[in-house]
C-alpha positions as CSV (number, residue, x, y, z in Angstrom):
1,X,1.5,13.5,-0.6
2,X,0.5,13.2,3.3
3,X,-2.2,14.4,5.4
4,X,-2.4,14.4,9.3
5,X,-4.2,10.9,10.9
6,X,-5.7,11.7,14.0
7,X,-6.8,9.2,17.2
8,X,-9.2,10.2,19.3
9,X,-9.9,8.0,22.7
10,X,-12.5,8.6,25.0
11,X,-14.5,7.0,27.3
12,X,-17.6,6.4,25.2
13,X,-14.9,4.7,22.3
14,X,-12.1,5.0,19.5
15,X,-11.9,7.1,16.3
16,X,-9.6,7.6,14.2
17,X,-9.9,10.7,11.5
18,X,-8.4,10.3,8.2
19,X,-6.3,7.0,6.7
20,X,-3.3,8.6,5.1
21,X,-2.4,8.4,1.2
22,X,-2.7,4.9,-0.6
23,X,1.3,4.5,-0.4
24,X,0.7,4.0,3.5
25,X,-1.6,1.6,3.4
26,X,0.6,-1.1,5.3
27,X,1.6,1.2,8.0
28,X,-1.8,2.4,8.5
29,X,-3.0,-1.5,8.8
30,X,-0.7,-1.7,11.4
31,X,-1.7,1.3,13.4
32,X,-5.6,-0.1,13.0
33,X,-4.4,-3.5,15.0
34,X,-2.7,-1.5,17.6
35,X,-5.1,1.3,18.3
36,X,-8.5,-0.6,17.7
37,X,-10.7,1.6,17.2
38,X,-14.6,1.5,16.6
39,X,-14.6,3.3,13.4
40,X,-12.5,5.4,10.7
41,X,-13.9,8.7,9.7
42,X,-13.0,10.5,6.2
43,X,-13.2,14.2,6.7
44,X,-13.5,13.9,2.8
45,X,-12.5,11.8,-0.1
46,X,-9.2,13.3,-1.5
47,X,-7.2,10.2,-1.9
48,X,-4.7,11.5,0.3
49,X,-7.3,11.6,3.5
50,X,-9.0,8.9,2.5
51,X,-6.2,6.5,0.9
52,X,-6.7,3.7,3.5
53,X,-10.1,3.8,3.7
54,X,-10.0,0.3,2.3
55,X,-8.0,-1.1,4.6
56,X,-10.8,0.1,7.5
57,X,-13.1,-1.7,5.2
58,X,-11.4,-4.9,4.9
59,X,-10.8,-4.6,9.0
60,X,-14.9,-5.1,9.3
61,X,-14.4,-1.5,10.8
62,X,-17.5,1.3,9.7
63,X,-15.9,3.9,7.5
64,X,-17.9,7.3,8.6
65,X,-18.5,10.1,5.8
66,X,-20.8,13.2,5.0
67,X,-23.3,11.6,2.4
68,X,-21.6,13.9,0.0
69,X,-18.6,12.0,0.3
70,X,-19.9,8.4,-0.7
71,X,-20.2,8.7,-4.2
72,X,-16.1,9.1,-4.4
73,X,-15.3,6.5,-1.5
74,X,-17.3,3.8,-3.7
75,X,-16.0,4.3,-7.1
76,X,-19.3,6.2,-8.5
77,X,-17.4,9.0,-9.2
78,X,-14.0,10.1,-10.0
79,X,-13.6,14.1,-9.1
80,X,-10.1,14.8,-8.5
81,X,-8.6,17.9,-8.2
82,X,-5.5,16.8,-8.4
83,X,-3.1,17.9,-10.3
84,X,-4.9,21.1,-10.8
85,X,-6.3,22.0,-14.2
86,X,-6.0,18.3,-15.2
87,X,-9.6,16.4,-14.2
88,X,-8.6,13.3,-16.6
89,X,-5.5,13.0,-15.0
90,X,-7.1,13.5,-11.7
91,X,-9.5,10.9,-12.7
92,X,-7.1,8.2,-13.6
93,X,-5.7,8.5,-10.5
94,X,-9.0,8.1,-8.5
95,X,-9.6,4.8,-10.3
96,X,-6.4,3.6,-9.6
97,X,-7.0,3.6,-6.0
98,X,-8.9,0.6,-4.2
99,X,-12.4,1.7,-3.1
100,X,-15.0,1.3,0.1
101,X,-17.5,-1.0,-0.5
102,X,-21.1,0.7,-0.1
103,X,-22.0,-1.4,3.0
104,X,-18.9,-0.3,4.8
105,X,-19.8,3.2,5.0
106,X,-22.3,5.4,7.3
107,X,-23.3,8.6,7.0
108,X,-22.7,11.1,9.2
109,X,-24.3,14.9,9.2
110,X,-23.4,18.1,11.0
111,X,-24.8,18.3,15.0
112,X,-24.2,14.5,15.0
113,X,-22.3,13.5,18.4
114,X,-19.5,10.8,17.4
115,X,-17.6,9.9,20.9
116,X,-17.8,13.3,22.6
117,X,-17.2,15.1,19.6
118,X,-19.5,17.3,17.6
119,X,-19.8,16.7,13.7
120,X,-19.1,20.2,12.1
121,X,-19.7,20.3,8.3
122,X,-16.9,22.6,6.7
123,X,-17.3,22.8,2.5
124,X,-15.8,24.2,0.0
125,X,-12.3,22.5,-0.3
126,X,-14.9,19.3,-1.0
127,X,-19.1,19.5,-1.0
128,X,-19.4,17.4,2.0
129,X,-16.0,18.4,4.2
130,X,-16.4,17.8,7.7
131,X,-14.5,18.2,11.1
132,X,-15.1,17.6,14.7
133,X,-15.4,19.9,17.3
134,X,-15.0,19.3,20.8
135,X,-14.0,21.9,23.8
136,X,-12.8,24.5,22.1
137,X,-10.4,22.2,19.4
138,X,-11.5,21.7,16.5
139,X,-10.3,19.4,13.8
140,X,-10.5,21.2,10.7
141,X,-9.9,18.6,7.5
142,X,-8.4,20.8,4.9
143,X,-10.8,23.8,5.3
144,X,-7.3,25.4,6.3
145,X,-4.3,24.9,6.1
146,X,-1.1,25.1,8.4
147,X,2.4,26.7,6.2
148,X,5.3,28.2,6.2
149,X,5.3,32.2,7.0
150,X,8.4,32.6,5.4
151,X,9.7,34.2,8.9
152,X,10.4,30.7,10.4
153,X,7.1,30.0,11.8
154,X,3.7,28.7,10.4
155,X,0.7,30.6,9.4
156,X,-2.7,29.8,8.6
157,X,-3.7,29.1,4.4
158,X,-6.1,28.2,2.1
159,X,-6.0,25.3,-0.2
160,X,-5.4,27.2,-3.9
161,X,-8.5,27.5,-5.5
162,X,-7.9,24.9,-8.1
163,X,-8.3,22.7,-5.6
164,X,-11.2,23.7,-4.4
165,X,-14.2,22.2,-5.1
166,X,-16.1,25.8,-4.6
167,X,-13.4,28.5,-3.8
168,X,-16.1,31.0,-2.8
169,X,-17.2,28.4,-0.2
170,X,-14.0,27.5,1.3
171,X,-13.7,31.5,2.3
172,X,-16.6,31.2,3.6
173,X,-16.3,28.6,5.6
174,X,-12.8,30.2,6.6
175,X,-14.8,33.0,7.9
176,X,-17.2,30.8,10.1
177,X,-14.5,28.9,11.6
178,X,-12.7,32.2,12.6
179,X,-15.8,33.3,14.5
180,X,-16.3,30.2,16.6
181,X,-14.9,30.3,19.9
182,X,-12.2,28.2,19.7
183,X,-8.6,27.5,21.7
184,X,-6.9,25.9,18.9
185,X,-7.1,24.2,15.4
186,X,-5.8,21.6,13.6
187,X,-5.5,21.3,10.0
188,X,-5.2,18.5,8.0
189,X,-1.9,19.4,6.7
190,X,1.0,21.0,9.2
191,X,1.1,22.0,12.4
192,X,-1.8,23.6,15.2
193,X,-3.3,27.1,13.9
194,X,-4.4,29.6,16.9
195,X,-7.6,31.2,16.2
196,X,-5.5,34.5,15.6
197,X,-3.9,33.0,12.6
198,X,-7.1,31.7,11.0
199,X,-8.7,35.3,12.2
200,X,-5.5,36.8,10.2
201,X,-6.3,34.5,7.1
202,X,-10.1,34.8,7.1
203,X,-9.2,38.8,7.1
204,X,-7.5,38.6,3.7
205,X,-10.7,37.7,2.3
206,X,-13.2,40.2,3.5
């Protein structure tokens, strides 16, 4: 299970978005004591975003979330839906992975400016989703997907609704992403989406 790590640099500091699934722990230790950044941000808690979370933690680093998120970075609670239709499963497999202590994180809302970039909140795949938006690129989380079009080149998709933590709000969401004026977005799974394929997918919906 992977998800895309991002790091951002600009001249007000160093970010980087997501940690990458528990099995990648060491490597992402490593790319902490290269890059050095000022903070981690979780775009949510799916343990495959926020699987190194720890590791920030242990760093001294602050570990940014939506408040929504907190609750399943500390250990409170144990949501997963992964594999779908199997929540005890999907439990187990959230306790099994090291947590963030409370003191590590901060709590970041929508509007909020974190090194030139613009907090955008994006639920539905998770209650408290977010992204960052800056100049026309915005960094999606796994509000959509990049896949396969079956024709040798990648279209935009939704997580399927099992995984969704509100189905009817992930479209949703899909649907105000499409209408922002953007110049390209990037998932948290695959490749760069133009805002023509996310227009295409949020289409399929109406």
């Amino acid at each position: 299970m992977y998800a895309n790590v991002f790091l951002l640099s600009s001249p007000q500091g160093r970010v980087v978005v997501d940690t990458g699934a528990l099995t990648y722990a060491p490597a992402f230790g490593r790319l902490l004591r290269q890059f050095r950044p000022d903070a981690v941000l979780v775009t949510h808690a799916h343990v495959d975003h926020a699987g190194g979370a720890f590791v920030a933690a242990r760093w001294g680093l602050p570990v940014l979330a939506h408040p929504l998120e907190h609750p399943h970075l500390t250990g409170e609670r144990h949501e997963l839906p992964y594999p779908a239709g199997m929540p005890r499963v999907g439990a187990v497999i959230s306790r099994l992975h090291p947590k963030v202590p409370a003191r590590a994180l901060r709590s970041v809302e929508a509007g909020e400016d974190l090194w030139g970039w613009q907090v955008i909140h994006l639920p539905g795949h998770s209650h408290g989703q977010i992204g960052l938006l800056r100049n026309g690129v915005l960094i999606a989380a796994d509000a959509v997907l990049s896949a396969p079009d079956g024709r040798g080149g990648m279209r935009a998709a939704l997580p399927h609704a099992p995984y969704n933590a509100d189905h009817a709000q992930a479209i949703h969401t899909l649907r105000q992403i499409a209408e922002l004026d953007l110049r390209v977005i990037v998932p948290g799974h695959g490749g760069p989406l133009t805002p023509g394929q996310v227009r295409e997918r949020a289409a399929r919906d109406i």
